[in-house]
C-alpha positions, 0 to 999 in steps of 0.5 A, spaced: 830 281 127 835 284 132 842 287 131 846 280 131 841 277 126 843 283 122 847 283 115 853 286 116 851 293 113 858 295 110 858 288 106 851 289 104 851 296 102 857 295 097 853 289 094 847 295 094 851 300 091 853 295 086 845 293 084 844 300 083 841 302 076 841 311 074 836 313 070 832 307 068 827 311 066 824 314 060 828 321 059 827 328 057 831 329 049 834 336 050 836 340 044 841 346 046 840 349 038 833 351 042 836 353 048 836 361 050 841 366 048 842 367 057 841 361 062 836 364 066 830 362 062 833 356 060 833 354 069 827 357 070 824 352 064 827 346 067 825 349 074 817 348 071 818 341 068 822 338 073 817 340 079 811 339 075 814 332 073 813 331 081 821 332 083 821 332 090 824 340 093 827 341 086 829 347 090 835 344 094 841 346 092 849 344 094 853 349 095 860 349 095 865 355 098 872 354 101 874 357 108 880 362 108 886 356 108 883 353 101 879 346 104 873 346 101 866 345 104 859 343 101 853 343 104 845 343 102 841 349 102 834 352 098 834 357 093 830 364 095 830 366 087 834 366 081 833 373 077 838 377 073 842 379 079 843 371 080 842 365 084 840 368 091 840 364 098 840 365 105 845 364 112 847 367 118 853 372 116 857 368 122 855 361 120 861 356 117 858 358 110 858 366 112 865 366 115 867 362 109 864 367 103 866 373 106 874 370 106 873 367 100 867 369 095 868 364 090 863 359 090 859 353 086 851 351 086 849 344 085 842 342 083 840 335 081 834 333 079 834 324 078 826 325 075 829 327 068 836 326 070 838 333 069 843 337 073 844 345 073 851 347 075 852 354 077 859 358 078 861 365 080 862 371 086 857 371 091 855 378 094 852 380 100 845 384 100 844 389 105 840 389 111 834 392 108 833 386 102 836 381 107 829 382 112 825 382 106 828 375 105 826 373 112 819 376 112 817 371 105 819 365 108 815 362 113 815 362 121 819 357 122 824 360 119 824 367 122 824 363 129 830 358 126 834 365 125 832 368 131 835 362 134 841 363 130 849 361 133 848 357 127 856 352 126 857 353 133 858 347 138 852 345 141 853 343 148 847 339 149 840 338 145 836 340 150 840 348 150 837 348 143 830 345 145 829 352 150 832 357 144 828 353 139 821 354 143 823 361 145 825 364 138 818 360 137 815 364 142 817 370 140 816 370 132 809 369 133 809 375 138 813 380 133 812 376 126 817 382 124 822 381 129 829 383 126 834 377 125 841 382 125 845 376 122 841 373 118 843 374 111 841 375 103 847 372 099 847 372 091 851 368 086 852 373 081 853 367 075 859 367 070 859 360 067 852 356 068 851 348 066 846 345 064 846 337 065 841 331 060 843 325 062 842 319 058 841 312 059 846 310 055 851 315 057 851 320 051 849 326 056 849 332 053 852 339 056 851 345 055 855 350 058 853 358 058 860 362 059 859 369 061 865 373 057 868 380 059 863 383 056 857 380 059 854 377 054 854 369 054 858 364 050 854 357 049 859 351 048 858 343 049 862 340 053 864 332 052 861 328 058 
């Protein structure tokens, strides 16, 4: 087929979008009367289930930060680790996300996982770690991301495709000659959480919710939410 046989993708891919089904599988039954007293345990707890039921990179997550004006922004990332500190993630200190945190700190984590239809929904304040932790941070992640770090200029606008070939062989070059090379602006950031939700979709719509709220105190309150 060539592309005047082809069906115009606007009409075709509303149509699609229509047949659509969400979650017609066999979903998981979440009790929220057994769920810990903190969302950690509960997190790390789907965490497992969902990988082990053969979730594609359970470890993607949507993060949310606003710039200086107020416009909100969103974008995909990885999770590096999730401890008592809080959900911890990577960037440049000058990418877009990094310029966008320092002004505004305030910022959303999103994970979806369709294999149990399940979604964790974390909100809070995001700190920057130091120097000395966010090298750590590189140095246990692979190569390629310490040459993708070494690249940097993360956001900024790239004039042609092949300025980025050449930094990107060179940073290569240069991590597999100095597999400890410092990135200055690479950055561990933590999103120390004060509400975090937990998501069970249902396939007839009864989803279940349960939202962990930190009260002044640092203790968490557990709530249903309607869905």
């Amino acid at each position: 087929m060539d592309d005047t046989d082809r069906p115009d993708d606007i009409t075709h891919g509303r149509a699609l979008l229509r047949s659509l089904r969400v979650w017609d599988i066999e979903l998981p039954v979440f009790d929220p009367a057994a769920a810990p007293a903190a969302p950690l345990p509960l997190f790390w707890q789907w965490f497992v289930d969902v990988a082990e039921a053969g979730q594609v990179e359970p470890h993607t997550m949507t993060l949310a930060t606003a710039d200086a004006s107020g416009r909100p922004d969103v974008r995909t990332l990885m999770l590096h680790d999730a401890d008592d500190a809080g959900w911890h993630f990577g960037s440049h200190a000058g990418s877009a996300k990094g310029r966008q945190l320092a002004a505004r700190p305030d910022a959303a984590l999103g994970f979806y996982w369709p294999v149990q239809g399940r979604q964790v929904r974390v909100r809070g304040r995001v700190t920057a770690a130091g120097a000395a932790e966010s090298r750590a941070d590189l140095a246990r992640r692979s190569p390629g991301a310490l040459a993708s770090a070494l690249v940097g200029r993360q956001s900024e606008v790239l004039p042609a495709y092949g300025d980025l070939v050449a930094a990107s062989q060179a940073a290569w070059e240069h991590a597999q000659a100095e597999p400890d090379a410092p990135a200055p602006s690479w950055t561990l950031y933590v999103l120390e959480p004060a509400e975090v939700e937990f998501f069970q979709g249902d396939a007839r719509r009864r989803h279940m919710r349960l939202r962990y709220r930190r009260e002044t105190d640092g203790d968490w309150v557990k709530e249903l939410l309607w869905p």
